[in-house]
N, C-alpha and C positions, 0 to 999 in steps of 0.2 A: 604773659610777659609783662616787667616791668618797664616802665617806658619814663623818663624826666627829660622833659624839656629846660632847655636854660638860654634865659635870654635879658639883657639889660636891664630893660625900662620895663613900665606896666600900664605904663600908656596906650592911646586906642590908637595903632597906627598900622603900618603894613606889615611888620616881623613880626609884631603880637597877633593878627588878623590870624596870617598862615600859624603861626604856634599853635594857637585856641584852635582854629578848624581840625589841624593833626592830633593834637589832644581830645576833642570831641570824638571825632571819628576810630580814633583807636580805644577810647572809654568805650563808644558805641559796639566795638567789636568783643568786646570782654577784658581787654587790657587795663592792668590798671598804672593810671599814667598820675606825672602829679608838673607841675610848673614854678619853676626857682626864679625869682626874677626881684631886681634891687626894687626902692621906694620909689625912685621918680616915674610918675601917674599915677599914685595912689593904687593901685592895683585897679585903675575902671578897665582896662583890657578884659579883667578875668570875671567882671560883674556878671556876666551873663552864662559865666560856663555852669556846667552842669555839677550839681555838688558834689557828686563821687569823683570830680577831679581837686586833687589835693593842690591846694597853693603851699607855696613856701618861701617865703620873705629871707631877701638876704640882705641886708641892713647895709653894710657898703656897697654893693655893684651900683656906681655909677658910671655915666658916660664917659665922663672928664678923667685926666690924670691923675691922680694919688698913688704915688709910695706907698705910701701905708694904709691909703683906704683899698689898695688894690690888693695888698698883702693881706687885709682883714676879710676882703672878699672872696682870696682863695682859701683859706681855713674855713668861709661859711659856706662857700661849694662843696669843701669838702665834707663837713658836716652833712650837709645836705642829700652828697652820696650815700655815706654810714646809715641815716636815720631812715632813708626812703630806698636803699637797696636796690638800685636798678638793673635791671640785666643789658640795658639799651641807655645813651647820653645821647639826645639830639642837641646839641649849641647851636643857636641862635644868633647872628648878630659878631660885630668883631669882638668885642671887650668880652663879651661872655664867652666866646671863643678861644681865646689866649687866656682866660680865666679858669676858664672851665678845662681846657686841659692841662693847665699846672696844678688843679687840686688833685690832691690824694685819694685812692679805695675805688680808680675805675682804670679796667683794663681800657688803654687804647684803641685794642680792635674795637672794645664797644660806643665807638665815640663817634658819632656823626657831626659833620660843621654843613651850614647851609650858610650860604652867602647873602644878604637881604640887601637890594640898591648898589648904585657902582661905586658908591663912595668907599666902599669897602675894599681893603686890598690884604 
Protein backbone atom coordinates (compact mmCIF):
# COMPACT_ATOMS: atom_id res chain seq x y z
CA UNK A 1 0.00 0.00 0.00
CA UNK A 2 0.75 3.52 -0.61
CA UNK A 3 0.71 5.56 2.30
CA UNK A 4 1.38 9.89 2.29
CA UNK A 5 1.16 11.62 5.13
CA UNK A 6 0.61 15.47 5.04
CA UNK A 7 1.13 17.65 7.64
CA UNK A 8 2.08 21.60 7.99
CA UNK A 9 5.40 22.34 9.41
CA UNK A 10 8.75 20.14 9.54
CA UNK A 11 9.49 21.06 12.68
CA UNK A 12 10.53 18.73 15.65
CA UNK A 13 7.22 18.78 17.62
CA UNK A 14 4.21 16.55 18.54
CA UNK A 15 2.20 16.03 14.94
CA UNK A 16 5.54 15.55 13.20
CA UNK A 17 6.78 13.04 16.33
CA UNK A 18 3.30 10.92 15.67
CA UNK A 19 3.60 11.46 11.57
CA UNK A 20 7.52 10.06 11.45
CA UNK A 21 6.59 7.00 14.13
CA UNK A 22 3.30 6.10 11.61
CA UNK A 23 5.65 6.49 8.60
CA UNK A 24 8.42 4.40 10.20
CA UNK A 25 6.30 1.77 11.29
CA UNK A 26 4.35 1.42 8.17
CA UNK A 27 7.83 1.62 5.88
CA UNK A 28 8.81 -1.09 8.54
CA UNK A 29 5.91 -3.32 7.54
CA UNK A 30 6.66 -3.15 3.65
CA UNK A 31 4.46 0.09 2.87
CA UNK A 32 5.75 2.54 0.97
CA UNK A 33 4.96 5.78 2.54
CA UNK A 34 6.35 9.29 1.66
CA UNK A 35 5.68 12.85 3.91
CA UNK A 36 4.36 16.27 2.22
CA UNK A 37 4.99 18.82 4.49
CA UNK A 38 5.49 23.03 3.95
CA UNK A 39 9.32 24.63 4.86
CA UNK A 40 8.73 25.94 8.26
CA UNK A 41 11.41 23.57 10.37
CA UNK A 42 13.68 23.15 7.67
CA UNK A 43 12.54 19.58 7.37
CA UNK A 44 14.69 18.64 11.01
CA UNK A 45 11.37 16.48 12.02
CA UNK A 46 12.30 14.18 8.99
CA UNK A 47 16.32 14.12 9.85
CA UNK A 48 16.21 10.87 11.35
CA UNK A 49 13.57 8.97 9.30
CA UNK A 50 14.67 6.28 7.44
CA UNK A 51 15.59 6.77 3.75
CA UNK A 52 13.20 4.65 1.94
CA UNK A 53 10.71 7.13 3.37
CA UNK A 54 10.24 9.86 0.62
CA UNK A 55 10.02 13.64 1.74
CA UNK A 56 8.11 15.96 -0.39
CA UNK A 57 8.39 19.77 0.04
CA UNK A 58 5.58 21.74 -0.60
CA UNK A 59 6.74 25.27 -0.85
CA UNK A 60 3.68 27.30 0.45
CA UNK A 61 1.96 25.09 3.28
CA UNK A 62 2.19 27.44 5.99
CA UNK A 63 0.69 28.02 9.29
CA UNK A 64 -0.57 31.47 8.79
CA UNK A 65 -3.33 32.71 6.36
CA UNK A 66 -2.66 33.41 2.56
CA UNK A 67 -5.07 33.50 -0.22
CA UNK A 68 -2.93 32.73 -2.32
CA UNK A 69 -0.11 31.00 -0.48
CA UNK A 70 -3.04 28.69 0.40
CA UNK A 71 -4.27 28.37 -3.23
CA UNK A 72 -0.43 27.54 -4.20
CA UNK A 73 -0.40 24.96 -1.57
CA UNK A 74 -3.52 23.23 -2.71
CA UNK A 75 -2.20 22.74 -6.45
CA UNK A 76 1.19 21.53 -4.58
CA UNK A 77 -0.86 18.87 -2.64
CA UNK A 78 -2.24 18.11 -5.48
CA UNK A 79 0.85 17.67 -7.37
CA UNK A 80 2.05 15.85 -4.66
CA UNK A 81 -1.03 13.27 -4.92
CA UNK A 82 -0.18 12.79 -9.00
CA UNK A 83 3.58 12.25 -8.57
CA UNK A 84 3.47 9.80 -5.35
CA UNK A 85 0.05 8.04 -6.03
CA UNK A 86 -1.20 7.03 -2.93
CA UNK A 87 -3.86 4.60 -2.20
CA UNK A 88 -4.19 6.03 1.56
CA UNK A 89 -4.08 10.28 2.57
CA UNK A 90 -3.33 10.50 6.29
CA UNK A 91 -3.75 14.74 7.02
CA UNK A 92 -2.06 15.80 9.78
CA UNK A 93 -2.70 19.02 11.65
CA UNK A 94 -5.58 21.62 10.64
CA UNK A 95 -4.21 23.66 7.65
CA UNK A 96 -3.09 20.54 6.00
CA UNK A 97 -6.39 19.20 6.71
CA UNK A 98 -8.55 21.78 4.99
CA UNK A 99 -5.54 21.70 2.38
CA UNK A 100 -5.32 18.59 1.80
CA UNK A 101 -8.69 17.72 1.11
CA UNK A 102 -9.38 20.68 -1.37
CA UNK A 103 -6.55 19.21 -3.54
CA UNK A 104 -7.33 17.23 -6.47
CA UNK A 105 -6.53 13.20 -7.68
CA UNK A 106 -7.70 11.72 -4.16
CA UNK A 107 -10.75 9.85 -3.48
CA UNK A 108 -12.24 11.08 -0.23
CA UNK A 109 -12.92 7.81 1.21
CA UNK A 110 -9.09 7.45 1.10
CA UNK A 111 -8.51 10.45 3.32
CA UNK A 112 -7.77 10.06 6.94
CA UNK A 113 -7.60 13.58 9.25
CA UNK A 114 -6.09 13.00 12.85
CA UNK A 115 -6.68 15.93 15.19
CA UNK A 116 -3.17 16.96 16.89
CA UNK A 117 -3.73 19.48 20.33
CA UNK A 118 -7.09 21.12 21.30
CA UNK A 119 -6.29 24.09 19.57
CA UNK A 120 -7.59 22.50 16.69
CA UNK A 121 -11.15 22.75 15.78
Amino acid sequence: MRILHVITRSEAGGAQTVAALLAERSAAEGHAVGIASGPEGNQEAWAGLSPWIERIGVPSLGRGLSPLGDLRAVREISAAYNKFKPDIVHLHTSKAGALGRLAKGMDPARIVYTMHGYGQQ
